[in-house]
RODO-2510 file (C-alpha; in nm, 4 decimals, decimal comma):
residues 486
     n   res          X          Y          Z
     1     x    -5,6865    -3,0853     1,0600
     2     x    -5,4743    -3,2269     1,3341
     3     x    -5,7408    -3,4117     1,5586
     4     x    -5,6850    -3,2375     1,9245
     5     x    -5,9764    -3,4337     2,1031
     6     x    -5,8324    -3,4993     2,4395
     7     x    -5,8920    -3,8248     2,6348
     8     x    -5,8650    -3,7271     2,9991
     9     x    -5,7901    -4,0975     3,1804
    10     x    -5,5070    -4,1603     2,9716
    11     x    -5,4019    -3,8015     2,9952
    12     x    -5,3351    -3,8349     3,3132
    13     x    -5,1099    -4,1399     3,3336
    14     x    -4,8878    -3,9576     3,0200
    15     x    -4,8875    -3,6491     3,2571
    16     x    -4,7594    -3,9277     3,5536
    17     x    -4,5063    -4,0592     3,3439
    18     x    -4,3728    -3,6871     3,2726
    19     x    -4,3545    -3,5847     3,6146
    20     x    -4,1634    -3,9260     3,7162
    21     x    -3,9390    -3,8273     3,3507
    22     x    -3,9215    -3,4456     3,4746
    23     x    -4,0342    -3,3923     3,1087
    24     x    -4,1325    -3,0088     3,0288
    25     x    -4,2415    -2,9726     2,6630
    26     x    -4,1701    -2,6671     2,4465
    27     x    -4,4363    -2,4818     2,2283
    28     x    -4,4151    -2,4079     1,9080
    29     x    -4,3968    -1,9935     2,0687
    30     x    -4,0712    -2,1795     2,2465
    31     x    -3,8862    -2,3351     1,9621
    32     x    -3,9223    -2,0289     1,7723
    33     x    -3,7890    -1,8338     2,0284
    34     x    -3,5842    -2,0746     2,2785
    35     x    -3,4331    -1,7845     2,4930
    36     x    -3,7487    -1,7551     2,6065
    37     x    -3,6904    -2,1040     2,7600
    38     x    -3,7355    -2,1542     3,1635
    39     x    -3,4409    -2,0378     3,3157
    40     x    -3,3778    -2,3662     3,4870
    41     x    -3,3820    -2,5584     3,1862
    42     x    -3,0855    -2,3480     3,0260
    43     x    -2,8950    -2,3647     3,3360
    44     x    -2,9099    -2,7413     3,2730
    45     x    -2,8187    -2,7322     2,9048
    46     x    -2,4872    -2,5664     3,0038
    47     x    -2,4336    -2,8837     3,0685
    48     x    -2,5778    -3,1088     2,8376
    49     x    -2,4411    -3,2422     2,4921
    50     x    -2,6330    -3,1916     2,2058
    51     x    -2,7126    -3,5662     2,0960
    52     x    -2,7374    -3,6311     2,5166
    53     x    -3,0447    -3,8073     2,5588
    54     x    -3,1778    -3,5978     2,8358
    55     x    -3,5548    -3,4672     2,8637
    56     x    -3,3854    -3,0722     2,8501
    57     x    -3,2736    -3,1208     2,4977
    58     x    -3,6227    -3,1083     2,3943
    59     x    -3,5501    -2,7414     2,4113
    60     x    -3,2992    -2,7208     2,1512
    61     x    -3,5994    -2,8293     1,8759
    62     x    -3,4905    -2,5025     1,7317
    63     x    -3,2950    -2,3290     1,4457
    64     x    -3,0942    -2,1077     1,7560
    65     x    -2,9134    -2,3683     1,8938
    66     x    -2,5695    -2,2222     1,9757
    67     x    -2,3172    -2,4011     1,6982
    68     x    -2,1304    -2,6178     1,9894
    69     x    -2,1447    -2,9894     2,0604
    70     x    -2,2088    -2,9631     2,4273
    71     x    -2,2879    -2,6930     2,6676
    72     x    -2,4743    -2,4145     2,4413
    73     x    -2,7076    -2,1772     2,4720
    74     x    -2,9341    -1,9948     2,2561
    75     x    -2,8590    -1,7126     1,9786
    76     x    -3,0185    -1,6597     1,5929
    77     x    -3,0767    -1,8853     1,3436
    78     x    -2,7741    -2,0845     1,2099
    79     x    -2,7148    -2,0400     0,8373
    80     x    -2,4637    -1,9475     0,5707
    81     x    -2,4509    -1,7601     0,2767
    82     x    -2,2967    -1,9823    -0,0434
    83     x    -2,0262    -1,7799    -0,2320
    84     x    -2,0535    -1,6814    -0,5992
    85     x    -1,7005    -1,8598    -0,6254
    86     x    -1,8933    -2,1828    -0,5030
    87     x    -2,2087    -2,1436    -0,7067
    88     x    -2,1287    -2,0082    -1,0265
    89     x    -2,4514    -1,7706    -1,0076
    90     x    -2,4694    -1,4148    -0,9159
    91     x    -2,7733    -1,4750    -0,6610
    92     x    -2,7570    -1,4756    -0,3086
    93     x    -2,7916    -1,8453    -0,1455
    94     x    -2,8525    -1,9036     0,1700
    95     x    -2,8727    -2,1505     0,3360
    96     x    -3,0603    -2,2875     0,6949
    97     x    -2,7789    -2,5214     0,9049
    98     x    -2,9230    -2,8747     1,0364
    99     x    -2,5961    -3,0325     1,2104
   100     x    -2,7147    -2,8272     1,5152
   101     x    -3,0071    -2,9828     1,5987
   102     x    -3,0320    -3,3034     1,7985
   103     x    -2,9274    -3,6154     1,5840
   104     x    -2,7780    -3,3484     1,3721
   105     x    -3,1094    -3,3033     1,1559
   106     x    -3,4271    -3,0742     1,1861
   107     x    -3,5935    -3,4142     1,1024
   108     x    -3,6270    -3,3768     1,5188
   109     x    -3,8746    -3,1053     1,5013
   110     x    -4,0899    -3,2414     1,2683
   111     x    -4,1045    -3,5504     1,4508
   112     x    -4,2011    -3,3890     1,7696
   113     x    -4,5128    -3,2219     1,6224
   114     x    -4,6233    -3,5204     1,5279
   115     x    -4,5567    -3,6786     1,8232
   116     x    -4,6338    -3,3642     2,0920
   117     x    -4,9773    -3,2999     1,9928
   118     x    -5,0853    -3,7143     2,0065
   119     x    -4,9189    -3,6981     2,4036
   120     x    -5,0623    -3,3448     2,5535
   121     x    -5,4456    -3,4695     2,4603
   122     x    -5,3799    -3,8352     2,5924
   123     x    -5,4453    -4,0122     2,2146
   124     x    -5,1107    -4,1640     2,2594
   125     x    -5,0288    -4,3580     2,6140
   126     x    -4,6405    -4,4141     2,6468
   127     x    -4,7205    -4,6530     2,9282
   128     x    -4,9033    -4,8757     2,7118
   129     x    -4,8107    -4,7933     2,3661
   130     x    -4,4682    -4,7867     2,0877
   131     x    -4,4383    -4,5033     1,8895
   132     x    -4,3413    -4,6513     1,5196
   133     x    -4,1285    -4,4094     1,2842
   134     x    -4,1204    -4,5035     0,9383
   135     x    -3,9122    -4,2662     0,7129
   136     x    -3,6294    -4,3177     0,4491
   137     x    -3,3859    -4,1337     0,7264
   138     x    -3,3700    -3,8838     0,9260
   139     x    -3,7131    -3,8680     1,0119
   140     x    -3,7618    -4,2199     1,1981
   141     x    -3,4051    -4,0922     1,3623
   142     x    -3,5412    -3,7368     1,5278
   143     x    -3,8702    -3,9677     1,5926
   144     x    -3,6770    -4,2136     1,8318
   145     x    -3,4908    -3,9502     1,9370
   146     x    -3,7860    -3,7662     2,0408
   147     x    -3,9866    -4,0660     2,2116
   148     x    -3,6636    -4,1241     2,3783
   149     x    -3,6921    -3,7321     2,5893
   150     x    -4,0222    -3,8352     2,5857
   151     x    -4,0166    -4,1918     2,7875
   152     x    -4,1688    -4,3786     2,4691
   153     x    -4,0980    -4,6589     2,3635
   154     x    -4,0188    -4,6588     1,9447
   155     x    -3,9471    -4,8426     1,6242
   156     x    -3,7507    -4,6958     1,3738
   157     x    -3,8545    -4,8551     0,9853
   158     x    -3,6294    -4,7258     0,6996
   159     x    -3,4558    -4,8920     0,3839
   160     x    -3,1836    -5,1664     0,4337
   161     x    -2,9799    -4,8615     0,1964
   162     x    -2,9649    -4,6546     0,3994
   163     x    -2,6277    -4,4963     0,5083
   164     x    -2,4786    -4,7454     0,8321
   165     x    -2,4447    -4,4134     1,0823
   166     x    -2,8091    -4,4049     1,0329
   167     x    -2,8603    -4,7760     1,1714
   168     x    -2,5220    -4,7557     1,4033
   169     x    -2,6778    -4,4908     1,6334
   170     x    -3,0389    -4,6118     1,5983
   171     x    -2,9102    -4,9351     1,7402
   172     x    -2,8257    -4,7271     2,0864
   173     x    -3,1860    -4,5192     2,0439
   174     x    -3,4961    -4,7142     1,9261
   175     x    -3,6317    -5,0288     2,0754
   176     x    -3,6577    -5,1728     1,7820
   177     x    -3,5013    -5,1724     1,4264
   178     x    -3,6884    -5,2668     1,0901
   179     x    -3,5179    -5,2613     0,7946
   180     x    -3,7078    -5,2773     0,4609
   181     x    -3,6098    -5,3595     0,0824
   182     x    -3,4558    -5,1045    -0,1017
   183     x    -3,3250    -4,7055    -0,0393
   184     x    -3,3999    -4,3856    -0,0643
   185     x    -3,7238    -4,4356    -0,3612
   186     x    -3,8656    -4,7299    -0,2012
   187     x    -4,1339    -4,5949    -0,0068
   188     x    -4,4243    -4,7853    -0,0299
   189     x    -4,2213    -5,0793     0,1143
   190     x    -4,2300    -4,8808     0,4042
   191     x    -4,6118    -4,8920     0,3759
   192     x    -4,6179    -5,1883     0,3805
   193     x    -4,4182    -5,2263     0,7172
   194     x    -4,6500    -5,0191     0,8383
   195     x    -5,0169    -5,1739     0,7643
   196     x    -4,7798    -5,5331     0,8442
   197     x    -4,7923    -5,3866     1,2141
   198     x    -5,1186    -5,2168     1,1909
   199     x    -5,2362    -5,5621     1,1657
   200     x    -5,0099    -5,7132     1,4160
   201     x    -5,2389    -5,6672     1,7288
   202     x    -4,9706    -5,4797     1,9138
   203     x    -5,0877    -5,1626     2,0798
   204     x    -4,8756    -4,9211     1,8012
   205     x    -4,9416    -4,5275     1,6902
   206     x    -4,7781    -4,5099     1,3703
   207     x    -4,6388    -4,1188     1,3110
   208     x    -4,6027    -4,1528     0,9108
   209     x    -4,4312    -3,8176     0,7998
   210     x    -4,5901    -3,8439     0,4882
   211     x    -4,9122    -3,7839     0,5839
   212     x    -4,8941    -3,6144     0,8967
   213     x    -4,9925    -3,2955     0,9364
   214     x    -4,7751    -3,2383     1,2271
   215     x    -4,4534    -3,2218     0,9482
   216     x    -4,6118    -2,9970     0,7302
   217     x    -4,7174    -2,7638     1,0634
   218     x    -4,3773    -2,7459     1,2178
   219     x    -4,2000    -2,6481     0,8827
   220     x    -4,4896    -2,3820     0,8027
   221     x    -4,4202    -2,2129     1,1444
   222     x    -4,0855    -2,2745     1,3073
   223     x    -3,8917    -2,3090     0,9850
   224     x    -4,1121    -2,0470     0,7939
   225     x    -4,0466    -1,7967     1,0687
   226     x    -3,6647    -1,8647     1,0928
   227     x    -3,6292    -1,8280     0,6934
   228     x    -3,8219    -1,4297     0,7420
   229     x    -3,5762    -1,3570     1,0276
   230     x    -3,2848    -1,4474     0,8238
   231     x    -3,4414    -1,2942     0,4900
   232     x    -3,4878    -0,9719     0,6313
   233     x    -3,1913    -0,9682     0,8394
   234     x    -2,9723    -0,9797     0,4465
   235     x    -3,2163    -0,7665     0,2244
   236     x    -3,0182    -0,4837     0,1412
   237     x    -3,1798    -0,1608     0,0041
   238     x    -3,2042    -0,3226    -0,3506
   239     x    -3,2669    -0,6695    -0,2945
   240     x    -3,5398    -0,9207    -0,3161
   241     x    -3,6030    -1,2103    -0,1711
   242     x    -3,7165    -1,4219    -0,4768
   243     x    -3,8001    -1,8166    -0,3423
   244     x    -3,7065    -2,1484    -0,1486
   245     x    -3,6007    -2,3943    -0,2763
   246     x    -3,6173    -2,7648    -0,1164
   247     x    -3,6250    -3,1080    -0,1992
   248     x    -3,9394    -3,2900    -0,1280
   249     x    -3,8985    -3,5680     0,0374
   250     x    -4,2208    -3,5886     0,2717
   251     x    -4,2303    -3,2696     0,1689
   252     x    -4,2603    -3,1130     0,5067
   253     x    -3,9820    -2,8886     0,5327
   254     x    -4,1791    -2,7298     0,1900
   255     x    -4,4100    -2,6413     0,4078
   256     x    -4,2181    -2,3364     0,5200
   257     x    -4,2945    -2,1794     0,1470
   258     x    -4,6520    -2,1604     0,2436
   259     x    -4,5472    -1,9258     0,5515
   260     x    -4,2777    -1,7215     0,2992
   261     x    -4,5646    -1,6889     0,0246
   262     x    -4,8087    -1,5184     0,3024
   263     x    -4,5283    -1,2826     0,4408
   264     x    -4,3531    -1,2138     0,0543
   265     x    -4,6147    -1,3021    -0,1812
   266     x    -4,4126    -1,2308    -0,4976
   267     x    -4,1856    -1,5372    -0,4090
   268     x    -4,1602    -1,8611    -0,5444
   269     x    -4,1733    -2,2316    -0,4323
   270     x    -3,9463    -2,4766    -0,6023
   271     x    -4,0195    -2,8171    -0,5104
   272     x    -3,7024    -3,1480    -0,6111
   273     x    -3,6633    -3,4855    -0,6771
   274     x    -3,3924    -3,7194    -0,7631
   275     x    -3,3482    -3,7105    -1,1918
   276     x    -3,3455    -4,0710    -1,1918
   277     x    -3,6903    -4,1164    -1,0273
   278     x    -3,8801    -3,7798    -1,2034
   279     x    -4,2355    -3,8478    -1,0064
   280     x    -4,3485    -3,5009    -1,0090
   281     x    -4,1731    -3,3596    -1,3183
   282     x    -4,2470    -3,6742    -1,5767
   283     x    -4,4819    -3,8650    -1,3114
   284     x    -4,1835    -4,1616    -1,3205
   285     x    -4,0101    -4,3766    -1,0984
   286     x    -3,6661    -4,5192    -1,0316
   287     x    -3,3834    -4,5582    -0,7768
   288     x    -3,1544    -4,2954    -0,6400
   289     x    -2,8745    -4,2181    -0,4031
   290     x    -2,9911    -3,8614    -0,2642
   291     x    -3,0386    -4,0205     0,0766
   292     x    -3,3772    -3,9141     0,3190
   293     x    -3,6002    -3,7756    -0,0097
   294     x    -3,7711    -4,0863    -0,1004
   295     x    -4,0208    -4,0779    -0,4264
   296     x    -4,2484    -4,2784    -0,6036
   297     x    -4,5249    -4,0986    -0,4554
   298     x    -4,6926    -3,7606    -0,3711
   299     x    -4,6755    -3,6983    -0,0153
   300     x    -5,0436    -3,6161     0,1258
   301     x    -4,8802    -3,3264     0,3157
   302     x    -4,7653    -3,1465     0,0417
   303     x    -4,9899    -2,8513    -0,0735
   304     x    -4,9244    -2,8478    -0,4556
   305     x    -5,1532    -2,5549    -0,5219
   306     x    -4,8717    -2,3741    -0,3669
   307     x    -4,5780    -2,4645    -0,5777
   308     x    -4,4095    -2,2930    -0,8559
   309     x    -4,1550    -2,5050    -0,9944
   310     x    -4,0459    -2,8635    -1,0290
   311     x    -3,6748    -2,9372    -1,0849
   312     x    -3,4889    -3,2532    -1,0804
   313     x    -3,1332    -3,3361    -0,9919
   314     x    -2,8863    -3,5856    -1,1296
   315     x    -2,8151    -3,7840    -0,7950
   316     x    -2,4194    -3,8625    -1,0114
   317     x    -2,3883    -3,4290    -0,9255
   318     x    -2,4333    -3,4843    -0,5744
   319     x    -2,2236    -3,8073    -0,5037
   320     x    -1,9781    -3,6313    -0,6744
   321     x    -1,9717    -3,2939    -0,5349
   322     x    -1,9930    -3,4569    -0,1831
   323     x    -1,6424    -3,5929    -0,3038
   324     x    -1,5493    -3,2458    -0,4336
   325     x    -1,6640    -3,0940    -0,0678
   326     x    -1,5027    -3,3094     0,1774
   327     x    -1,1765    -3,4523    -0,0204
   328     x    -0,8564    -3,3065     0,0638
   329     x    -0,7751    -3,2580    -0,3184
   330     x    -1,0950    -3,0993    -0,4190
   331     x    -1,0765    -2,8818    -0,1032
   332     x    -0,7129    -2,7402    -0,2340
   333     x    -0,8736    -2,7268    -0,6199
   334     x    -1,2005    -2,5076    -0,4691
   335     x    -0,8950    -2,2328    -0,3172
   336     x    -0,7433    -2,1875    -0,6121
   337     x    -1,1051    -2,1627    -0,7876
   338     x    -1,1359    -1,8762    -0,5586
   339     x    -1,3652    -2,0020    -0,2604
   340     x    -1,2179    -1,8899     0,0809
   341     x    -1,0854    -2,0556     0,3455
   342     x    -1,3574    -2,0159     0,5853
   343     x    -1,6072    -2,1408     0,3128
   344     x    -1,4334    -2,4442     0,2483
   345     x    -1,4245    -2,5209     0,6184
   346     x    -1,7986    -2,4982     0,5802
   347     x    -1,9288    -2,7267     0,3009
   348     x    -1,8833    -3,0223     0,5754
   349     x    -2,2375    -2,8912     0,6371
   350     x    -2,4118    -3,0031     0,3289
   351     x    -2,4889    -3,3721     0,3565
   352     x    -2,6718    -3,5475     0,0672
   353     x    -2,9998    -3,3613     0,0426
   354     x    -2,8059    -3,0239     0,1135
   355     x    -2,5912    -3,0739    -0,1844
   356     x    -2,9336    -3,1295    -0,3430
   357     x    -3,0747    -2,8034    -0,2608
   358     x    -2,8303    -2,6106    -0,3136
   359     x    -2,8127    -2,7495    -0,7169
   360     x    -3,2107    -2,6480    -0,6859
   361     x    -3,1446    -2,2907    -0,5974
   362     x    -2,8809    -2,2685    -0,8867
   363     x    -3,0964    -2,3702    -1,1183
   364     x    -3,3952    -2,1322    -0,9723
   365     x    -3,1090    -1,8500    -0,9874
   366     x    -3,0084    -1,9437    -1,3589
   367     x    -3,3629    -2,0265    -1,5073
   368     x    -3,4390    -1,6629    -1,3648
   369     x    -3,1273    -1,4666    -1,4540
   370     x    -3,0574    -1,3932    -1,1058
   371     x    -2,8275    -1,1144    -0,9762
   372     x    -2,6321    -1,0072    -0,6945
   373     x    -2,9658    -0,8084    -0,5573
   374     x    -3,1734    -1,1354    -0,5689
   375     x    -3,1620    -1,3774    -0,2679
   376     x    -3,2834    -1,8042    -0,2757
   377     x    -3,3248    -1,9711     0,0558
   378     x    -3,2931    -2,3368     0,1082
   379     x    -3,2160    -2,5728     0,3828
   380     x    -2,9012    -2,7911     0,4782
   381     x    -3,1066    -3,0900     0,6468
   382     x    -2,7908    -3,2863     0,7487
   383     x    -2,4307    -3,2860     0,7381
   384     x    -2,1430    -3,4779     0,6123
   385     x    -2,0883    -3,6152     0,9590
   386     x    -2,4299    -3,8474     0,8721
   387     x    -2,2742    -3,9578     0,5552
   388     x    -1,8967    -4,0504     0,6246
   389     x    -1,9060    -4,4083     0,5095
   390     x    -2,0382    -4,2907     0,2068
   391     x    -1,6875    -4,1368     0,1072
   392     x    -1,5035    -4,4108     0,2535
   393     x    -1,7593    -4,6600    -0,0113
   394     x    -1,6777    -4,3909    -0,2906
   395     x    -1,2800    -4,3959    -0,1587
   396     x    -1,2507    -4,7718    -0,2229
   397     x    -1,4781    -4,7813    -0,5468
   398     x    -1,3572    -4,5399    -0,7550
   399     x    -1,0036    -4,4982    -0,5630
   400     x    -0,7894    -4,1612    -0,4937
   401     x    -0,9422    -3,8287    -0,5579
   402     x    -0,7537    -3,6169    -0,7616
   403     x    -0,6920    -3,2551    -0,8652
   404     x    -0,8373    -3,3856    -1,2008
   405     x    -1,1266    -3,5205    -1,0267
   406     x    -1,1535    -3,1877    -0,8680
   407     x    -1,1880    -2,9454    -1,1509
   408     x    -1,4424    -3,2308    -1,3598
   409     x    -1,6748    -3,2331    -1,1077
   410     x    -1,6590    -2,8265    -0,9898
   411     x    -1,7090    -2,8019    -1,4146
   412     x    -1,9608    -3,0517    -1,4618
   413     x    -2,1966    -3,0679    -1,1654
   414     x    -2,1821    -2,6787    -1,0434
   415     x    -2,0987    -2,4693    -1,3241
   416     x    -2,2363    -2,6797    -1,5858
   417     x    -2,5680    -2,7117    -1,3556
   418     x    -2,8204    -2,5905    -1,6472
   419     x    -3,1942    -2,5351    -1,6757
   420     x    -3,2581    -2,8476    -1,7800
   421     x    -3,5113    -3,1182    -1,6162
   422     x    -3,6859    -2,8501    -1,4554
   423     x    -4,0454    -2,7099    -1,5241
   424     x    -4,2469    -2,4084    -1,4550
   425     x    -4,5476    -2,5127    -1,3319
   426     x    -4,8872    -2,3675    -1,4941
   427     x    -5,2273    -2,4577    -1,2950
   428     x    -5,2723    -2,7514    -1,5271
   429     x    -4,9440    -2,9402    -1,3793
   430     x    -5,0247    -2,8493    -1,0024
   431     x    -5,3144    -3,0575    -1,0490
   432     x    -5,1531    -3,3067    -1,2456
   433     x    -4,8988    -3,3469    -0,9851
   434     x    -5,1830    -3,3245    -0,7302
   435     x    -5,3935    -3,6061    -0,8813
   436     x    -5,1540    -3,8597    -0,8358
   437     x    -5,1809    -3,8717    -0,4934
   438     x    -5,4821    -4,0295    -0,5336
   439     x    -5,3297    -4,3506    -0,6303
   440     x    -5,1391    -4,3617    -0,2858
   441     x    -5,3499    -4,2101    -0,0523
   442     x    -5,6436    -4,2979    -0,1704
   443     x    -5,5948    -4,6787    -0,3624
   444     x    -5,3945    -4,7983    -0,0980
   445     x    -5,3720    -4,5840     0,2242
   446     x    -5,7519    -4,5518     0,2945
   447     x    -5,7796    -4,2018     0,2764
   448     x    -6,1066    -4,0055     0,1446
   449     x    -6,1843    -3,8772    -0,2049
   450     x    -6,3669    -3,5960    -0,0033
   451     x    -6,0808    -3,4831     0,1414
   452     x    -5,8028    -3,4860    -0,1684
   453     x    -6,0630    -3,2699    -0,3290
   454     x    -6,0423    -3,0243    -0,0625
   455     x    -5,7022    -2,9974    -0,0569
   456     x    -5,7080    -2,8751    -0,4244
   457     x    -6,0640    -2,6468    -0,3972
   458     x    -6,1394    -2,5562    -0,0199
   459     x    -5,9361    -2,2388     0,0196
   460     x    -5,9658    -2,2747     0,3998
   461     x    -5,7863    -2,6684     0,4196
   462     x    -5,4491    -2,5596     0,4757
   463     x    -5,5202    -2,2063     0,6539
   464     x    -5,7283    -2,4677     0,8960
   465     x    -5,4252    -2,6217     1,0131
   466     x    -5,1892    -2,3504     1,0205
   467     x    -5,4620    -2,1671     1,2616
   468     x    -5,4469    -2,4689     1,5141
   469     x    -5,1129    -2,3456     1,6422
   470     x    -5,2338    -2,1168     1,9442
   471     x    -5,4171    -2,4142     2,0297
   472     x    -5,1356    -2,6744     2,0260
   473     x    -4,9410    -2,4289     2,2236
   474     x    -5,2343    -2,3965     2,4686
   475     x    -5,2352    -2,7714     2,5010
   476     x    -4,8964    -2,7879     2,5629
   477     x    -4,8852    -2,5215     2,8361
   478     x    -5,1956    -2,6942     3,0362
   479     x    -5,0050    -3,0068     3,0402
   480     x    -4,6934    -2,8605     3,1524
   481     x    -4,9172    -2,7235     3,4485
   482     x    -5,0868    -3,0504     3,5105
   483     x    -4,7473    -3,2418     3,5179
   484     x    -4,6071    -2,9645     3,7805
   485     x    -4,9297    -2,9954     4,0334
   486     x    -4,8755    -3,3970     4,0139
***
C-alpha cells in the first residue's frame, strides 16, 4: 500500500510553496482524461512548449497530448499501428507513442505518482527536502522534470553509460548529477548510491522506481485505461485482443497488464529482458545496450503472479534495427520491402526499448500463430530523438550504412525474429521468478519476508493498491483547494 498518512504542519508550507509556484496538480481522473483540464490551464498551454518547464505542463502527464512541440491541446491517445510489411507477422501491433510526453518519455507520469502522493499529505517538504531519482534513464529524467513543475529540488543517479542527451539536458534540469559505474544492467550500483545518501545526513526522500508503488499505480490506471480505449477503438467484428507486451525494466509500465487482464481476461502478459542478461528467463546476469531496462534483479513492483510469458531479446537486433530505422539507406531498402511512406516517416518513434517491444510482440504473434484478426499492444517509451548520438557512435564504428546493411538486418533481426529464448510460464516459474526477489529486496534492501509472501498468496495485495486511487485523487483535489484559499 502507498502510505497516505498526512502530516498537516508540513502540509501546509508545501501548500505555501504551491500557491507562491501557482502549482495546480492533476488527478489521476485528469491525466486520463486531460480535456477535462481547467479551462485556464489550456488557455495557457496554447502557449507553452512541451519540454517548457512551466507548472501547466503538469497537465500534459497524459497519453492525449496533441502530437506538436509547442502550443497543443488535448485529443486521444497517440499510437500507431506497425505494418505487416514492417513486422513480418500477420497480427495487429500497436503501439502506445512516448515522444509526446514531457522529456519525450511516459517515464514523467510514473515519476509524478511517486512523487504527487509524498507532496499532497505533507511526507515530503520541498522547502526543506531534495527529491533523489535513481533510474537507468528515463525515469530519474521525468523525476527532475517533475520536481522541477513542482518547486523541488532533485538529484538525478543513473549509469555513467548512459546515452549523453540523457546527461546533456539533465545538466539544465536537476540540481545535481550522479553518475554511477556501468549501464543499462548495473542496477544495484544504483543501490548503492542510494543507501550512500541515505546515510549522508542530508534531509533526502529517495523515489526508487523499483520499488515504488506509485510506478506500478500509474501504469495500472492511466496507461491500462489508454491501452482499452485504443483496443476497442481497432477490434473489428472478428478480432481479439490477445496481450501486451513490454519490457521490464522497473517493470512499471507492466503494470498496465494487470488493468487489461481485469477488463479482457483471456489476454496475456509478456514480460522482456535483454538476451545477454536472461534474469527472469535463465535467472542470469550480464551487460546490455537496450538503454532504460536495467536487470540483474526482480523489481519489487512487479506482480509476477500475473505474467504469462518471458521472452528475451538479442540487444545486436535492436542496435541494428535502430540503424535500419533511422539510416537513409535502410529507409530507401524498407520502400522497396513494401513499408509505406508514411510508416517509414514513423519508426523515428521507436527509441531503444521501443525497438525492444516491438521484437516482443513478434515473437508473442509468432509463438501463437497470430493472424490478421488478432491484435498485441505494446508501448514506444522513447524516441530516436533520445538516442541520436547513438547512431552517430554506430556511424563512426562500423562506418557507412549500406543497402547491404539494409536487407541483413530487415532479414536477420525482423523476419528471422524466432521463438527462441522465450518461455511460457507455468505456476512453477512465476514463483521461481518471484523468489528471487528475495535476494534484493529482502538481503539487501530491508524489506519484509511478510510482505514478499503476500505478494505471491494474499489475493487482496495488489487489488489494495489499485483501490487507493479515488483516494489519491481526493487528496489531490483537497490540496488544490487548500493552495487556492492561501
Amino acid at each position: 500500500m502507498i502510505d497516505l498518512t498526512v502530516f498537516e504542519e508540513r502540509l501546509e508550507r508545501v501548500a505555501q510553496r504551491a500557491k507562491e509556484m501557482d502549482i495546480v496538480i492533476p488527478t489521476f481522473a485528469q491525466m486520463k482524461e486531460p480535456s477535462s483540464a481547467p479551462q485556464e490551464l489550456k488557455d495557457l498551454l496554447k502557449e507553452t512548449g512541451l519540454w517548457d518547464v512551466e507548472p501547466q505542463n503538469l497537465f500534459r502527464i497524459s497519453w492525449k497530448n496533441e502530437a506538436k512541440v509547442s502550443g497543443g491541446g488535448f485529443g486521444d491517445v497517440n499510437y500507431i499501428e506497425l505494418p505487416s510489411s514492417l513486422t513480418g507477422t500477420k497480427a495487429r501491433i500497436i503501439a502506445l507513442v512516448g515522444k509526446w510526453f514531457p522529456t519525450g518519455a511516459h517515464k514523467v507520469g510514473a515519476a509524478f505518482a511517486c512523487l504527487v502522493p509524498r507532496l499532497v499529505t505533507g511526507q515530503f517538504d520541498p522547502t526543506t527536502q531534495k527529491a533523489v531519482w535513481p533510474s537507468t534513464g528515463n525515469y530519474c529524467r521525468g523525476g527532475a522534470y517533475d520536481s522541477k513543475l513542482l518547486s523541488c529540488e532533485s538529484i538525478a543517479i543513473l549509469p555513467e553509460g548512459m546515452s549523453q542527451e540523457r546527461f546533456d539536458w539533465l545538466a539544465n534540469i536537476a540540481g545535481e548529477t550522479i553518475k554511477t559505474p556501468g549501464s543499462e544492467s548495473n542496477v544495484k550500483e544504483i543501490f548503492d548510491k542510494c543507501w550512500e545518501l541515505r546515510n549522508s545526513g542530508e534531509d533526502l526522500m529517495i523515489f526508487n522506481q523499483f520499488d515504488e508503488m506509485g510506478n506500478y499505480l500509474w501504469h495500472y490506471d492511466i496507461t491500462g485505461h489508454a491501452m482499452e480505449e485504443v483496443i476497442k477503438r481497432e477490434l473489428g467484428e472478428n478480432d481479439t485482443y490477445r496481450g501486451v507486451a513490454l519490457n521490464t525494466g522497473s517493470a512499471g509500465t507492466i503494470a498496465c497488464g494487470d488493468y487489461l487482464k481485469q477488463v479482457f481476461p483471456a489476454s496475456k502478459v509478456i514480460a522482456s529482458e535483454a538476451l545477454q542478461c536472461p534474469t527472469m528467463l535463465e535467472n542470469g546476469f550480464g551487460e546490455h545496450r537496450i538503454e532504460g531496462i536495467g536487470d540483474k534483479h526482480i523489481p519489487w513492483i512487479h506482480n509476477v503472479k500475473n505474467t504469462d510469458f518471458v521472452t528475451a531479446i538479442d540487444d545486436n537486433a535492436v542496435v541494428n534495427i535502430a540503424r535500419l530505422f533511422n539510416e537513409p539507406a535502410g529507409k530507401q531498402y524498407l520502400m522497396e520491402q513494401g513499408v509505406t511512406q508514411d510508416m517509414i516517416d514513423q519508426l523515428d518513434l521507436l527509441g531503444f526499448s521501443g525497438i525492444g517491444n516491438m521484437l516482443s510482440a513478434i515473437k508473442f504473434a509468432k509463438y501463437y500463430e497470430l493472424d490478421e484478426n488478432d491484435i498485441v499492444i505494446t508501448v514506444l517509451t522513447d524516441s530516436m530523438e533520445l538516442y541520436n548520438s547513438r547512431l552517430i557512435e554506430m556511424h563512426e564504428e562500423h562506418g557507412e550504412y549500406s543497402n547491404s546493411d539494409a536487407a541483413a538486418d530487415f532479414a536477420q533481426y525482423i523476419m528471422g525474429e524466432s521463438t527462441d529464448n522465450m518461455l511460457e510460464l507455468s505456476y512453477l516459474d512465476r514463483r521461481r521468478i518471484h523468489n528471487l526477489k528475495y535476494y534484493t529486496w529482502i538481503e539487501q534492501q530491508g524489506k519484509t519476508y511478510e510482505e514478499i509472501q503476500a505478494q505471491w498468496y494474499d489475493k487482496d495485495y495488489w487489488t489494495n493498491i489499485q483501490n487507493q486511487i479515488p483516494e489519491i485523487d481526493k487528496l489531490i483535489d483537497k490540496f488544490n483547494v487548500k493552495v487556492a484559499e492561501l
